[in-house]
N, C-alpha and C positions, 0 to 999 in steps of 0.2 A: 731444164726447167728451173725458172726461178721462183720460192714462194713467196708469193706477192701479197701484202696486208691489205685486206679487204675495207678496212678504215681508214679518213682523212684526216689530214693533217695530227700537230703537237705531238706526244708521246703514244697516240694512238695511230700512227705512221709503225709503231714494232710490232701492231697486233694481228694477230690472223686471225679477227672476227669482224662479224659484219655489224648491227647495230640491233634493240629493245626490249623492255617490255616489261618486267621487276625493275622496281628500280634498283639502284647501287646500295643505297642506305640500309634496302633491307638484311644486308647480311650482317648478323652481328661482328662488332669489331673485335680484333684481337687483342687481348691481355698484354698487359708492359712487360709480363715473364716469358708469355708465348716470342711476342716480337723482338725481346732481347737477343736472342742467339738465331734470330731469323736471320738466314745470309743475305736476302733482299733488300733489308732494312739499308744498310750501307754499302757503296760499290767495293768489287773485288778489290784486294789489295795485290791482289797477282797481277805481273803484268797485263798494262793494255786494256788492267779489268778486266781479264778474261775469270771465265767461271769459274767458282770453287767448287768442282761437280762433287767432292768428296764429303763437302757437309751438305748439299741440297739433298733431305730427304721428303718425300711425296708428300708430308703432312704440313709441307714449309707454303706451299703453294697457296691456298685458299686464303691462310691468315694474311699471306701476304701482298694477293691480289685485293681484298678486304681495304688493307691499309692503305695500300698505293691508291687507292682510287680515292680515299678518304682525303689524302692528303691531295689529289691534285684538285676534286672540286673545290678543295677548301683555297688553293691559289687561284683558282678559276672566279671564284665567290671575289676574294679582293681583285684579282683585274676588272671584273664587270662592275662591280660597285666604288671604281675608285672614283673621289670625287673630282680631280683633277681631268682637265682634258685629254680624250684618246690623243696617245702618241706615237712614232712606231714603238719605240723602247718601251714604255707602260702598258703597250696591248700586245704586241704583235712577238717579239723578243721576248716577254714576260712568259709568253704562251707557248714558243719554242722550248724555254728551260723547265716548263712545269713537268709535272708527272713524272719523274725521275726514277724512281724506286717502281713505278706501274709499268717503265717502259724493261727495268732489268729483269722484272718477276715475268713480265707477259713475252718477250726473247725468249729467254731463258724455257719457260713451257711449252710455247708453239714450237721451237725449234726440238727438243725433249716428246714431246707428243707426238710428233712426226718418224721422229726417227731410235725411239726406245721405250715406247708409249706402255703402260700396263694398266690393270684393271682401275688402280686408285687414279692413275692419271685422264683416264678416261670418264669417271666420276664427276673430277676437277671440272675437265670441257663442259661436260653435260651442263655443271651447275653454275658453271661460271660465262660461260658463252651468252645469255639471256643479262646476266646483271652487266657484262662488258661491254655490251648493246647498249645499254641502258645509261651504262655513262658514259659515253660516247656520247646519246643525245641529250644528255645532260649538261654538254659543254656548246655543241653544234646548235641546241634550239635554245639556249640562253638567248633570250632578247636585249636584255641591255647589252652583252660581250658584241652580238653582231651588232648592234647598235654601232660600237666602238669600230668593230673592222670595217664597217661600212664608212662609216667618218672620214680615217684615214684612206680607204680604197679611193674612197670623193676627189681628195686633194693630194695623190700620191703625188699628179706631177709637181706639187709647188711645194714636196718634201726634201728637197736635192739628195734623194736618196742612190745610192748607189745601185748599179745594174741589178746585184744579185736583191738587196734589198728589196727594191722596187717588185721585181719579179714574186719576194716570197707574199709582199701586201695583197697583189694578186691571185697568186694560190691559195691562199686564206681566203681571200671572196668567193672564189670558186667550189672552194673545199664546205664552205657555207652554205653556200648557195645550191650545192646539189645536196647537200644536208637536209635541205629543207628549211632553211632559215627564213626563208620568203611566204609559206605557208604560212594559213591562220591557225591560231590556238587549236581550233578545234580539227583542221587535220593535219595539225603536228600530233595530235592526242594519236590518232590514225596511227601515222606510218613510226609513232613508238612501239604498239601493236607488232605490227607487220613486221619490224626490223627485229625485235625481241622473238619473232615466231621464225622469223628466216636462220639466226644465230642457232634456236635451239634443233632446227631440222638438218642444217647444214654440218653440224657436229654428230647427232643422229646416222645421215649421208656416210661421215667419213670414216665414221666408225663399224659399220656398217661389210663398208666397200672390204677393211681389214680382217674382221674376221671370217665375213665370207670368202675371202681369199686363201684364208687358212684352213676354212669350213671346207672347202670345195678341190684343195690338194688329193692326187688321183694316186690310190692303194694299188699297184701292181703286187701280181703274188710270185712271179719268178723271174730271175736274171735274164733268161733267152729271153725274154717279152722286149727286152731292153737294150738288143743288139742293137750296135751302132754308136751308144755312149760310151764313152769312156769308162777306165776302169775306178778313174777318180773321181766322176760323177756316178757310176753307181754305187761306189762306197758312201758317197756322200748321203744318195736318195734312201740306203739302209741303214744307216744312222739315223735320220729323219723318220724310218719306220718306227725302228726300234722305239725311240723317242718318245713314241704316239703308242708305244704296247703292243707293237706288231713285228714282231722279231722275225726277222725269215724273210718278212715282205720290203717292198720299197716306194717309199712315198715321192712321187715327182708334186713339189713347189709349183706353186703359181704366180706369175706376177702382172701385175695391172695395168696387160694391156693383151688387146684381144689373141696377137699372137704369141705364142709360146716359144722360150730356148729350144725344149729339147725337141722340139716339131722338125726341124732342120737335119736330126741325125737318126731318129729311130728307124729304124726300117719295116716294124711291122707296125702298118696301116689301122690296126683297129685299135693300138695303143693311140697312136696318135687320134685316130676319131674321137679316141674317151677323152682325150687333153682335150681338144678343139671344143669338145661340146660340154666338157666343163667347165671351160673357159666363156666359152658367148651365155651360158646360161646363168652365169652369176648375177646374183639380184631380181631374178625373173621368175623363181621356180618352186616360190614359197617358201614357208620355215622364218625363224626369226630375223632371219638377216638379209629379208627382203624388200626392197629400196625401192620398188612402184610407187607404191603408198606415199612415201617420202619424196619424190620424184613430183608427183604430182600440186603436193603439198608446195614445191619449193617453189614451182612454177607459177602455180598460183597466186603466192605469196611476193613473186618477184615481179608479176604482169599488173598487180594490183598498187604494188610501189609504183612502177612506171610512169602508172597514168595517175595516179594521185600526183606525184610531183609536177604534169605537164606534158610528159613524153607520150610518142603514142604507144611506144610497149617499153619492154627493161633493156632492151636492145639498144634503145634509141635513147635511151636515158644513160646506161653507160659507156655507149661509145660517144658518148657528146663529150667528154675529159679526153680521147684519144687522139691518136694523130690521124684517122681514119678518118674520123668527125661523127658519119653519119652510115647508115644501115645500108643506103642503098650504093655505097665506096664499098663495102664490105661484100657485099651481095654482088656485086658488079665483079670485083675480082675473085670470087670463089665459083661463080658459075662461068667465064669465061675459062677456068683451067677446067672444072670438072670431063667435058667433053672430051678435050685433048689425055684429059690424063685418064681416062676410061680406056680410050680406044689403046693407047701405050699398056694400057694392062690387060685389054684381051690379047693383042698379040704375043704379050709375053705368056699368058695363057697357053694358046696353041705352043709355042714352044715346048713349054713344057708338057702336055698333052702327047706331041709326040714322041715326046721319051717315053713314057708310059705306055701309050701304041708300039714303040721300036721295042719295050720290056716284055711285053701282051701281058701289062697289067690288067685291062679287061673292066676299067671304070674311069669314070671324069673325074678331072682335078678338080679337087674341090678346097678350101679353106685349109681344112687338113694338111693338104698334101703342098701347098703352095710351100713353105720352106724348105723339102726334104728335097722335090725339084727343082725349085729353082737352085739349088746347087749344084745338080745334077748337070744342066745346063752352063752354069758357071765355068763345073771345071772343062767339061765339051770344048765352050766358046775362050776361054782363055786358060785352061791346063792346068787350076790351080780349085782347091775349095778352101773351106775356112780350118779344115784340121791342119792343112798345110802351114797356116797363115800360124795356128795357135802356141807352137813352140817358140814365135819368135814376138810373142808377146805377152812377156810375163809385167805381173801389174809393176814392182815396184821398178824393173827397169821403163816403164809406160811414162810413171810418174818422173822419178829421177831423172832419167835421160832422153823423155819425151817431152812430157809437161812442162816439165821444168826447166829442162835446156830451150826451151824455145820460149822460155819470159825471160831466162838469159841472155839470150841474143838479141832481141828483140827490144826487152826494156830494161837491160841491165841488171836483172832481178838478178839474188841468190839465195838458198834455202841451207838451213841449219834445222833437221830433228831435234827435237829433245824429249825425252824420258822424264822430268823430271814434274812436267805439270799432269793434272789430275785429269782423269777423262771419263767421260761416262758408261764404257764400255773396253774390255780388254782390247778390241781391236781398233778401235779409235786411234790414231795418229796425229801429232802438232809438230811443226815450222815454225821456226821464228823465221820471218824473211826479212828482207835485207834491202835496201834501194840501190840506185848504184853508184850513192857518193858514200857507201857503208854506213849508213843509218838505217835503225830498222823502221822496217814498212809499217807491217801488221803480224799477226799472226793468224796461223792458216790450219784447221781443221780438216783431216778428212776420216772420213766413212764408208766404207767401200762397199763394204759384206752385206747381202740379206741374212735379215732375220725377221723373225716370226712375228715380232713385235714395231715392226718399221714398214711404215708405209711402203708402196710400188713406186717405181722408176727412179729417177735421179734428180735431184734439185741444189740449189744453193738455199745458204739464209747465212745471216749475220748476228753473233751474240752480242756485238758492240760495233755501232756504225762511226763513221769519221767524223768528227765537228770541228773548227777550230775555236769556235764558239763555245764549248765544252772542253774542249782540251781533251779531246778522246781519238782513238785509231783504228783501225778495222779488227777485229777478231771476224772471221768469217771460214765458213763449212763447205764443203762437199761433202754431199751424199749420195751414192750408186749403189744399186743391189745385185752386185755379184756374187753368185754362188760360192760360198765360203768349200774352198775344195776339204777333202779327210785331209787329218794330223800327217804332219812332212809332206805333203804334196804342193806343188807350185801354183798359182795363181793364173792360169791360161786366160786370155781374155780372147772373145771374138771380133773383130774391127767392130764389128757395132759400138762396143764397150769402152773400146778406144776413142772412138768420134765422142762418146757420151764423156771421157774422163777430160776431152779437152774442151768442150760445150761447157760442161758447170767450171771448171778455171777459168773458161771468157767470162761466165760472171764474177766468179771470187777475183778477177782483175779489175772490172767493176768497182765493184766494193774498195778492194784494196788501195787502188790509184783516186779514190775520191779526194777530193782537194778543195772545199767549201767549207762556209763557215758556219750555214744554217744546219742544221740535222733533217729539216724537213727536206731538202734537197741532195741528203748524201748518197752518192754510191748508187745504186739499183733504184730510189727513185725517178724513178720516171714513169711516163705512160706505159702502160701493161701491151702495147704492141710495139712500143721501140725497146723496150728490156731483154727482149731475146737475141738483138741485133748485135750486139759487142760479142755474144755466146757463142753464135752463128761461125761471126768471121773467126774467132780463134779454132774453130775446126780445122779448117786449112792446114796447120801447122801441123795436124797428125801425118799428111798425108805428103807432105813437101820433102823434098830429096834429103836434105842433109839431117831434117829429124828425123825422118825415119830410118834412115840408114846407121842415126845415134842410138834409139834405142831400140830398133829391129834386131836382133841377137836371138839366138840361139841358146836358152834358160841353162839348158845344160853343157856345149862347148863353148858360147861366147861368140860362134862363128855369128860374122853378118847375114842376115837373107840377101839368099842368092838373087842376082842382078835380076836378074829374067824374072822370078816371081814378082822382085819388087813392081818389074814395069806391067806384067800383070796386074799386080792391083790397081795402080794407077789408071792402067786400060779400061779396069772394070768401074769406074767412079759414076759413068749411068748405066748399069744394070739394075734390071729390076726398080728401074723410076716409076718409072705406070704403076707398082704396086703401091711402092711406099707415097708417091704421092697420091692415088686417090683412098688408101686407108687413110692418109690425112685431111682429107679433105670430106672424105663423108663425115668423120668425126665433127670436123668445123663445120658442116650444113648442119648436122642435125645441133649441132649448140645453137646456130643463128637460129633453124625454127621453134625450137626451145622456146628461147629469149624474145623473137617479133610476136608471139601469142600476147594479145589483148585478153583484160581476163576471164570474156565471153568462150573464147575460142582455146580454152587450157582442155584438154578430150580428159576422158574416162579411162583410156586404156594406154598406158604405155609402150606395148609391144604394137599395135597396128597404127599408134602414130608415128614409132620411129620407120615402119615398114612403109607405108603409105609417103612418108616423108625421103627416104632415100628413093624411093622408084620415083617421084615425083621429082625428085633431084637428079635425073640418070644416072645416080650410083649406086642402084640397087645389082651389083656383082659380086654374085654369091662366096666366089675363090677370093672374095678381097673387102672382108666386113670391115668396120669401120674398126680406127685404130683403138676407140673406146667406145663401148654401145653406151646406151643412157644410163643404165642400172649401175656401171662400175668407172662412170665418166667423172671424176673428182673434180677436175681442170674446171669443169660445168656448172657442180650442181653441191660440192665442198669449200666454193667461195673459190678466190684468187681470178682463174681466168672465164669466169662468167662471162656469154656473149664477145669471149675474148680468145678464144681458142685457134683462131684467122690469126694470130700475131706470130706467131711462127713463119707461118707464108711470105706475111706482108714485111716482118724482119729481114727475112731471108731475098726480099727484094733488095735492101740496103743494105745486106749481108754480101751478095754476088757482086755488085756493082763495087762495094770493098776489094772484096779479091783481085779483082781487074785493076782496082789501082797500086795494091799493091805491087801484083804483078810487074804494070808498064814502070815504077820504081823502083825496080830492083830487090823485090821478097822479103828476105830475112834478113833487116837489115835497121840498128839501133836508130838511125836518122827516121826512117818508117814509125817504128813504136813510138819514138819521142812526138811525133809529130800527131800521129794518132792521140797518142795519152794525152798529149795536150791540149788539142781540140774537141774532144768528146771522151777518151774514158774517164777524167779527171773532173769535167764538169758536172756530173750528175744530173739533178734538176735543175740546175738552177737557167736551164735558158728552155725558149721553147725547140723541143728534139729535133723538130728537122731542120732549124735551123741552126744548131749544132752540127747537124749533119752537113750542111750546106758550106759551116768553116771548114771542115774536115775536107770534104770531097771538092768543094768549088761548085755545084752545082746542086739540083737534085738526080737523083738513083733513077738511072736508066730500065729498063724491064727487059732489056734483050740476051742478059747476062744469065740472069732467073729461069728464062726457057731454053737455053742454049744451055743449061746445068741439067733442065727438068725432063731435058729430050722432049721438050712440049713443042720445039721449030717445026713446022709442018706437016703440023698434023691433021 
């Protein structure tokens, strides 16, 4: 997953807020003694401008979002009132370099909040998420500034401005224009409101989603309860008791998304029912950290945006910037798989069903039990499970001589650790990397570990995006939530974990290989359903011969995985599709029916319209709830992939039809990378996606490639 700024355009392209409602001015400004030793005040002096995480302390944040904002209206004020004619350099360019200091403090936080978040940081959000709305439209519904981009948008062609240029006068009109810039006075007053009320719920949302994750972590009182885990995973889960004042007991973690790790190895059944039904009832089940209320609120407030802008719901309003376009592209390819990927998951169903018949377990499979069977089945049908897989994937050989040896082959890349920059956490990790005429790239953050304090799942983000415009270079992050094993234990990963550690590097490649000169265009710019696409195809590489066979080893002799299991895995690449593709897919229905609600038809009740909603969708299949229900859906209803949750799928349409070309030239092979980097990972925004895609591929992305991956062929 990439986190995606829910804001357009200028230096509000680094924020992870949405837009209203205080304005900005009302926060008092900060003191010339405060802002002297503010580390935001001036860019890092550490390479690449990477952060100085060792002087940012939590009290730096507020003065300093305060300032940056102070300071960009105040360049925003002289663009819109210059008296000379719009030009692109005196509007368009001017507006690119503004906010400087708002784009390092607001990086620097949403990335920090996500991923090390504490109580004072979450203060910040609350209080600062409504005023970052707020100037946002403070720039977006200036009259005179759109005035100016509209001037120039009028006579771009008779500008002889350059491709990329041209391109960004446009996304400026765009970026305006669904702003709201076309609205009268009095509903821009409106959707200031609404944008200011969606900021402060969406941070509410996400805050929410974290501590009831940690709220909702399940107390076991004895070890036998726990057969089946490892001895380095239950040392783990009694440290985590311990931790919490429960010495003796063991707390199994949760993470945000319906199915659970240890679901797959416990073997006593009523353990796993307590995970499964602590898991789907988060946010639903009262107490403070329950997100109906919030849920409802966001909907509201996001069906009422829609149609005030013109649209018929939020749906339709934010897929109009996509490459999707329109609701019913969307709706058109989510309901043609759902059928097929249903019936692919009941018969994986009965399979497993009859293991438990062949066991006279004496009950249906249910949600529960789907991970601990379907392995059961796994190793049946090809003689191998994931404990097998686990020795021969330890992280740092994952990264070293998986990750990373396959952007060395590929794009020449090379990687150098260093110890010597600051980090915000002991287990934090940095690269300088390297290109392959030995000049350095960027550098490269990662985060692997859960903690208590860091969002669910895995994502990328950037502390410092590429400009040549700016004279700047990628600093960019991975983040994953692997179980941090006890002290001297090695770092076992499951292939899931692997597929996710090479997924967020297809983005940090992204970022990394960006090659423009606008910043509104760098890196991971782009539309929020072609960003998963670069992510997608770097998968591939976990599972391709020569890298796995690089860093598939043995933690403790070094020996290679045996030949046989390797072809094993490779045998097993559609197992278990039907499941994972229709928990993906209900999750995307119920975002679309979300988002198509006019704000007549927003219900009363959350739980019978997401119920009412999946059987109405025929993915109402109990053994296969969706991959996030509404209460703990972030992707949704915490900003980024609002009404965008389909982009995964639709990526992974121009993700497959990649592999195949790879493929018919030859794989892993530096002529392939350069030619890739070239044509799309290096452009960023600055062309429109698919036809980016179209230099890249020679055509457009076939769909036969997608269902012949999804086992969706004839079904």
């Amino acid at each position: 997953m990439l986190v995606l700024a829910a804001s357009l355009g200028l230096a509000l392209t680094q924020m992870a807020y949405a837009a209203p409602a205080a304005s900005a001015a009302s926060a008092a400004p900060a003191s010339a003694a405060t802002l002297a030793s503010n580390p935001f005040v001036k860019a890092s002096t550490l390479p690449f401008s990477y952060p100085a995480f060792d002087r940012i302390k939590d009290s730096d944040y507020t003065p300093a979002f305060v300032e940056g904002m102070r300071i960009q209206l105040k360049e925003i004020e002289a663009i819109a009132n210059n008296r000379k004619p719009a030009t692109f350099d005196n509007t368009i360019v001017a507006m690119e370099k503004s906010g400087q200091m708002l784009t390092r403090v607001s990086t620097t936080f949403g990335n920090l909040h996500g991923a090390n978040t504490d109580d004072a940081l979450d203060a910040v959000d609350t209080d600062m998420s409504p005023k970052l709305a707020a100037h946002g439209d403070a720039i977006f519904l200036n009259a005179k500034l759109w005035a100016r981009v509209k001037a120039i948008y009028d006579q771009r062609d008779k500008l002889h401005l350059d491709a990329e240029s041209k391109h960004l006068v446009e996304r400026y009109h765009t970026d305006f224009v669904l702003a709201g810039a076309n609205l009268s006075a009095a509903d821009q007053a409106k959707l200031k409101v609404i944008n200011g009320d969606i900021a402060t719920l969406q941070s509410t949302f996400s805050q929410n989603v974290l501590k009831e994750l940690n709220a909702n972590a399940v107390l076991v009182d004895t070890r036998e309860e726990l057969a089946g885990m490892t001895d380095a995973a239950i040392a783990t889960a009694a440290a985590a008791a311990k931790a919490k004042g429960q010495d003796g007991k063991y707390l199994i973690a949760l993470v945000n998304t319906s199915g659970q790790p240890a679901l797959a190895v416990l073997t006593n059944r009523a353990v796993r029912e307590r995970i499964m039904a602590a898991s789907l009832a988060r946010g639903i089940h009262g107490g403070e950290f329950d997100n109906r209320d919030v849920v409802l609120k966001i909907a509201k407030a996001r069906a009422d945006k829609g149609t005030l802008l013109g649209y018929a719901n939020y749906a339709a309003y934010s897929l109009a910037d996509q490459t999707a376009h329109d609701t019913a592209t969307v709706n058109k390819l989510l309901s043609e798989l759902a059928k097929p990927a249903v019936n692919n998951a009941r018969k994986e169903a009965a399979d497993l069903q009859a293991v438990v018949d062949a066991e006279k377990g004496g009950f249906q499979v249910d949600a529960a039990d789907w991970a601990f069977y379907s392995d059961k089945v796994r190793a049946q049908r090809f003689s191998f499970d994931e404990n097998q897989l686990k020795p021969y994937l330890e992280l740092n050989n994952v990264l070293t001589k998986g990750v990373f040896y396959a952007a060395n082959k590929l794009y020449g890349l090379t990687f150098k650790e260093r110890k010597d920059l600051p980090v915000y956490n002991p287990d934090v990790r940095t690269w300088d990397v390297y290109d392959a005429d030995g000049k350095q790239l960027a550098i490269f953050i990662g985060d692997y570990y859960a903690r208590g304090n860091k969002q669910g799942g895995a994502w990328m983000d950037e502390y410092v995006s590429q400009s040549s415009l700016m004279g700047t270079h990628s600093v960019v992050a991975n983040h994953l939530n692997i179980p941090k094993p006890a002290a001297g234990e090695p770092t076992l990963l499951t292939y899931d974990e692997v597929k996710t550690a090479f997924h967020e590097f297809g983005h940090a490649l992204h970022g990394m290989f960006s090659n423009v000169k606008y910043p509104r265009f760098a890196g991971t710019n782009v539309p929020r359903d072609f960003v998963e696409y670069p992510s997608q195809v770097n998968e591939m590489w976990a599972v391709w011969p020569e890298v796995l066979a690089n860093y598939a080893t043995n933690y403790q002799t070094g020996a290679p995985m045996p030949k046989e299991l390797l072809d094993k895995v490779l045998a097993a690449k559609k197992f278990n599709q039907g499941f994972l593709t229709t928990e993906y897919l209900a999750a995307s229905l119920l975002d679309q029916r979300w988002h198509q609600l006019t704000p007549a038809q927003v219900p009363t009740d959350v739980v019978a319209f997401e119920t009412a909603s999946l059987k109405d969708m025929g993915v109402d299949f109990a053994p296969v709830p969706p991959r996030y229900r509404t209460a703990y859906f972030s992707h949704a209803f915490a900003g980024g992939y609002s009404a965008g949750y389909y982009a995964y799928l639709w990526a992974e349409k121009l993700d497959a039809d990649t592999v195949e070309w790879f493929k018919e030239n030859g794989g892993l092979q530096r002529k392939n990378g350069d030619w890739f980097r070239a044509k799309l990972l290096s452009r960023g925004g600055t062309d429109d996606a698919l036809q980016l895609y179209r230099n890249f591929r020679g055509r457009d992305a076939k769909i036969e490639p997608l269902l012949e991956r999804r086992g969706l062929t004839g079904q």
